[in-house]
N, C-alpha and C positions, 0 to 999 in steps of 0.2 A: 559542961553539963553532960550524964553518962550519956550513953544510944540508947533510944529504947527500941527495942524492934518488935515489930507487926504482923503476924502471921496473917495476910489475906487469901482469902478462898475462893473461887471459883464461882461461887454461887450468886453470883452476883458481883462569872464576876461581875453596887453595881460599879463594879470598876471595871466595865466592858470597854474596851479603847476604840473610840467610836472613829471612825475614818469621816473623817471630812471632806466632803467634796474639794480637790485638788485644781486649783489651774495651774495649765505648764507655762512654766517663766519665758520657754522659749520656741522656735516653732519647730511643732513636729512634721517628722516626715507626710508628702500628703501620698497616703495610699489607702483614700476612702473606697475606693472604687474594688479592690483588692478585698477590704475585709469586710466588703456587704457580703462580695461575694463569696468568702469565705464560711459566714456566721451559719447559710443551713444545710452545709457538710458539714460542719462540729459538728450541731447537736447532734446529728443524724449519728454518726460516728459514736459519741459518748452513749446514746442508745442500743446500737449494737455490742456494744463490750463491758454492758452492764452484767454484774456478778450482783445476786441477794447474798446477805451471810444468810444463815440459818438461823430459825430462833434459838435452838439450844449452844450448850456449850460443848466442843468439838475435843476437849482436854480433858479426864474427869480427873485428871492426877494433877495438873497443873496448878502453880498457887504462883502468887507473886509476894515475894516477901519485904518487906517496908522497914528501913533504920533508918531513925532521924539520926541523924550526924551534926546538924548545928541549929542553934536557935540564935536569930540577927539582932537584936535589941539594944536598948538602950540600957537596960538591967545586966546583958552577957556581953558587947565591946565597950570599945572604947573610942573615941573619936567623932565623927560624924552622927547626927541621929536621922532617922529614917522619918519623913514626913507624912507616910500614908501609903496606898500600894505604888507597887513599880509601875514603870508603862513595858520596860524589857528588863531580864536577866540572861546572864548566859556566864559558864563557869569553863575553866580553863584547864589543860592538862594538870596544874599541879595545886587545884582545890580551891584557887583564890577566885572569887564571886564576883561580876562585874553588874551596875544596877543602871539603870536610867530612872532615876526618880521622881514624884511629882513633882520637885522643885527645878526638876531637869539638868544639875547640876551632878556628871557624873561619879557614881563612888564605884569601891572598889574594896571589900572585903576579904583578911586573911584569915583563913582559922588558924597560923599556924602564931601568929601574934596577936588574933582576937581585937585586930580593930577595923575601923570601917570610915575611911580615907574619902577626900574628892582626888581625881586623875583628872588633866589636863585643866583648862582653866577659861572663863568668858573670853572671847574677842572672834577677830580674823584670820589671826597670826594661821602658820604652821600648829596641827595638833589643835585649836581652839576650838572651843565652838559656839552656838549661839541657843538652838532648844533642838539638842539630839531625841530620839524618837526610838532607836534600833539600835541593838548591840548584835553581832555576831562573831563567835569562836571560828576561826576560818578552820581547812583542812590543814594549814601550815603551823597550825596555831598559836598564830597572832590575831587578834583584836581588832575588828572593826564596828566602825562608830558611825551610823547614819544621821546628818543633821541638814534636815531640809530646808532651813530658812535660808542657809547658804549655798544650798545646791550643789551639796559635796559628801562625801564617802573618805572614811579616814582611817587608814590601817594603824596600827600603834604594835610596837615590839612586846615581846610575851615580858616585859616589866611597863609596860603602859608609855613607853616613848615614843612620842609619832615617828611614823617612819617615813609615810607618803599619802598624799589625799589626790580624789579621782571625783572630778565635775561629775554632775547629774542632771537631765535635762529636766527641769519642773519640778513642783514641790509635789514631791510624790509622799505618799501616805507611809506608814509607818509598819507595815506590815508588806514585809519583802525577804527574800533570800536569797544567796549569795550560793552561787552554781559553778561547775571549773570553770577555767578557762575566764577568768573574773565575768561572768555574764550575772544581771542583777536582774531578778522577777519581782515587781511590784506590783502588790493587789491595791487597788487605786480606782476612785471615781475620779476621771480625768476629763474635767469640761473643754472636747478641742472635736470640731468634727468628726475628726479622723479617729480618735479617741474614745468619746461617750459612751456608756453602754457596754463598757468590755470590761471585765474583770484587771485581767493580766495586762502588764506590760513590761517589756524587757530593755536594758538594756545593755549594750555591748563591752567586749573590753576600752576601747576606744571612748566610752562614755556620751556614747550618742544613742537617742531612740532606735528601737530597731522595730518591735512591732505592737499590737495590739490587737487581744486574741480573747478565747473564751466566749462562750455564751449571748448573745446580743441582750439586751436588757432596755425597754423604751423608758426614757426619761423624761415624764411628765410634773413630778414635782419633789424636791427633793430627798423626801422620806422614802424614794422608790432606791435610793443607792444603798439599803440596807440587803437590795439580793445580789448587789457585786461582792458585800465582803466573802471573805476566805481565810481560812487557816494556813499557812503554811508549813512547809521543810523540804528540805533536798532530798532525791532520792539518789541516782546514781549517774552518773557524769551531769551530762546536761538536761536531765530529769527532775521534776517535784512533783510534791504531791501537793492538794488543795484539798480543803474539807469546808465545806459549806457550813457557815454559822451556825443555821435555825433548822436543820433536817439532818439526819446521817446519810450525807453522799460526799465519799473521798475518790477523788480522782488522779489519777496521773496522767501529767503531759511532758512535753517535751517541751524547751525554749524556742521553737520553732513555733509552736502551735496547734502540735498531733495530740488528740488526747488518746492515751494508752488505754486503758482502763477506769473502770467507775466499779468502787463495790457502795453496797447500799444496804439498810439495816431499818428494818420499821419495829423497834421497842416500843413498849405502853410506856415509858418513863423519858422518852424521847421524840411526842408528835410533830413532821414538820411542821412548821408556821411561814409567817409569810412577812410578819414584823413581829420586832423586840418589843413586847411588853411587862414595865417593871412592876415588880409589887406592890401592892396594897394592905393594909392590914385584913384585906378579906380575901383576897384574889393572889395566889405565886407571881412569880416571874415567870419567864419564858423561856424554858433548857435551852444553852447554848456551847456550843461547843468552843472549848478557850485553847488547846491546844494541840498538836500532832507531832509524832515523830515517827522516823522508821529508822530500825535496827540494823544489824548484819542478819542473813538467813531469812531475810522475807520476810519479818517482823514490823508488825505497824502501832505504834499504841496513840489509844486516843483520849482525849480527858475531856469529860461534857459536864458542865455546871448544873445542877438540878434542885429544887428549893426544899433545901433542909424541913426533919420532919416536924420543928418548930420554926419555920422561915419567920414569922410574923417578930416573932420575940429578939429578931435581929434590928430589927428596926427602931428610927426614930418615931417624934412626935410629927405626923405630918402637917403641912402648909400650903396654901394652897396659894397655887402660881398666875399669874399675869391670865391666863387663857385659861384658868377657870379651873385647873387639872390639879388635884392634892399629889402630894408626892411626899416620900418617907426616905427620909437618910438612912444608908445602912449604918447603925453601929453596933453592931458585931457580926463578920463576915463568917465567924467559927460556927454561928447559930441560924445564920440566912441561907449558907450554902450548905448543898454537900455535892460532890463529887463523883462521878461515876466511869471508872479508868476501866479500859478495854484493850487487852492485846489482842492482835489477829495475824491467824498466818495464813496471808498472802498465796502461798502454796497449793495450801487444800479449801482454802476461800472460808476457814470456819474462824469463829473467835474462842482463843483458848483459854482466856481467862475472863471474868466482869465483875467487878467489886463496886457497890456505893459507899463512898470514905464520909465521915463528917468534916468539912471545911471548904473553903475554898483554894486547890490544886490547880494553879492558872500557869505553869510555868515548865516547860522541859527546858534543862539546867545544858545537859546532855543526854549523852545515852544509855545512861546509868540515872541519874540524878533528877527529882521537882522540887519546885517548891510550893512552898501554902503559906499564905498572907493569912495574918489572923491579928488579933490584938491583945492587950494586956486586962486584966480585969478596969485598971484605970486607962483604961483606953489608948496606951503607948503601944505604936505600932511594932509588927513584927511580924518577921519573914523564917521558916522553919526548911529546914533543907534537911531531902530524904533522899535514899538510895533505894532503889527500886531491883529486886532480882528476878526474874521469872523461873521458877523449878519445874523437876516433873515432866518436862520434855522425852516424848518415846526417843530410844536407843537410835541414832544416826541420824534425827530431825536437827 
């Protein structure tokens, strides 16, 4: 299929992967005592080094320009067929697409043969796995595969051959990343004393717990583990950043526990919330933020879900559930979503670009590359991958 390319301007999922409250398989370190007293120097801290963006845009030249480069289908490969959206993607230095999908059975996409393959295969074995959750492109890169029913972490060589797997203490949630020095940050409701109420948890090269950090959060009944979740991505050495679900506040810390900085952004197209509410044929969803990266040169970009200017016509016929609550299937994400991508530089604390896309854009590929879940007029799923350029940059930025 040609590229079509996108000049965007300046001017502007429910396939949300819901974290489930975790219990750890085995027992963690006890140092309650440590991160009570810990919890009010964070916040204190994350308030002091709060940064606003400003409402405008900080770039007037800048544009981010958009080619799709592949569309995943059952109409454009060949092999495997895609059963709905992904839970992870993540793409390799030389183009080929790795997917966890709802069926949880990993695939793996070439554009350069146009097909779309399972890698590794069910069991225990070496390389196997059981319901993996997380892909990550390491720095070396090769391929690692998080699957928590086994409580293991699994590197695979850059042609998908396991190379070596690294224990994990608890079924930790599915939204984590992979820091030097093999250090692992999981965003995780973890029901353990020592645990509860913390966003973050890290573990070492060693593959032992090391701490649990972030924000304290009281846990009265389980719909309250919807203000632990976080966005993820690495920043630089033993650094990431988080971005809070349901408000624009992106943070970095350290895998120690330090929070660096918090920038924050109060748009009309973006109000916080306090929980996930889905739509209705009368009422949107709830904007939430699906994913984050940072660049070289202080670059952050972020992608927040916002309910298309038709949301409703995305929808099914709704039914109405055990507890009394009607609920509407999405079918069609192209019509329910749209998208609203934002670079910022870090630097001068402004955002240089903000564009609302139509669809839904739940995925950085890499640091180049998204993608957007959509479907076929007959309802065959399909995953579209874009390249992303930022232009227009003043002279030595």
């Amino acid at each position: 299929m040609p590229p079509r390319r996108v000049l965007i301007s300046s001017s502007w999922n429910d396939a949300r992967q819901t974290l489930r409250p975790a219990r750890a398989a085995t027992r963690l370190v006890s140092v309650a005592a440590l991160l009570f007293a810990l919890a009010t120097p964070l916040d204190s801290a994350i308030a002091q080094r709060q940064t606003a963006l400003p409402s405008g845009i900080g770039c007037v030249a800048c544009r981010v320009v958009a080619q799709r480069t592949a569309v995943i289908s059952d109409e454009t490969v060949t092999g495997e067929a895609l059963d709905g959206i992904p839970f992870s993607m993540a793409r390799a230095g030389d183009g080929r697409v790795y997917f966890i999908p709802a069926h949880f059975r990993p695939l793996v996409f070439s554009p350069a043969q146009g097909t779309l393959r399972q890698f590794s295969r069910s069991g225990s074995g070496p390389g196997e796995f059981m319901t993996p959750t997380r892909l990550f492109v390491q720095n070396d890169g090769r391929l690692a595969m998080l699957d928590p029913p086994q409580l293991r972490l699994t590197v695979f060589t850059d042609s998908a051959r396991p190379l070596s797997t690294r224990r994990i203490p608890g079924k930790l949630s599915p939204e984590a990343v992979l820091l030097e020095d093999s250090v692992s940050v999981y965003n995780a409701s973890v029901n353990s004393p020592e645990a509860i109420g913390f966003p973050f948890h890290t573990i070492g090269a060693d593959g032992n717990f090391a701490r649990s950090f972030g924000a304290r959060t009281q846990m009265r009944k389980p719909e309250d583990g919807a203000q632990l979740r976080r966005r993820l991505a690495p920043s630089r050495g033993q650094r990431f950043w988080a971005a809070r679900e349901l408000r624009y506040e992106i943070t970095e810390w350290s895998a120690t526990g330090q929070p660096l900085r918090t920038i924050t952004r109060r748009p009309s197209w973006f109000p916080p919330a306090e929980r996930f509410e889905s739509a209705t044929a009368t009422r949107p969803f709830t904007p939430f933020v699906t994913a984050i990266r940072a660049t070289g040169d202080d670059i952050l970009w972020m992608l927040v879900a916002v309910p298309g200017k038709n949301y409703a016509s995305g929808l099914g016929s709704g039914t109405r559930s055990t507890d009394g609550v009607m609920r509407y299937p999405i079918t069609s994400h192209a019509r329910h979503y749209d998208t609203v991508i934002e670079v910022i530089d870090l630097k001068s604390a402004t955002v240089l670009a903000s564009q609302r896309l139509p669809g839904h854009f739940a995925y950085f590929l890499d640091d180049e590359h998204v993608a957007n879940y959509d479907e076929a007029e007959d309802g065959t799923p399909r995953v579209e991958i874009w390249r992303l350029t930022l232009t227009g940059l003043p002279a030595g930025r």
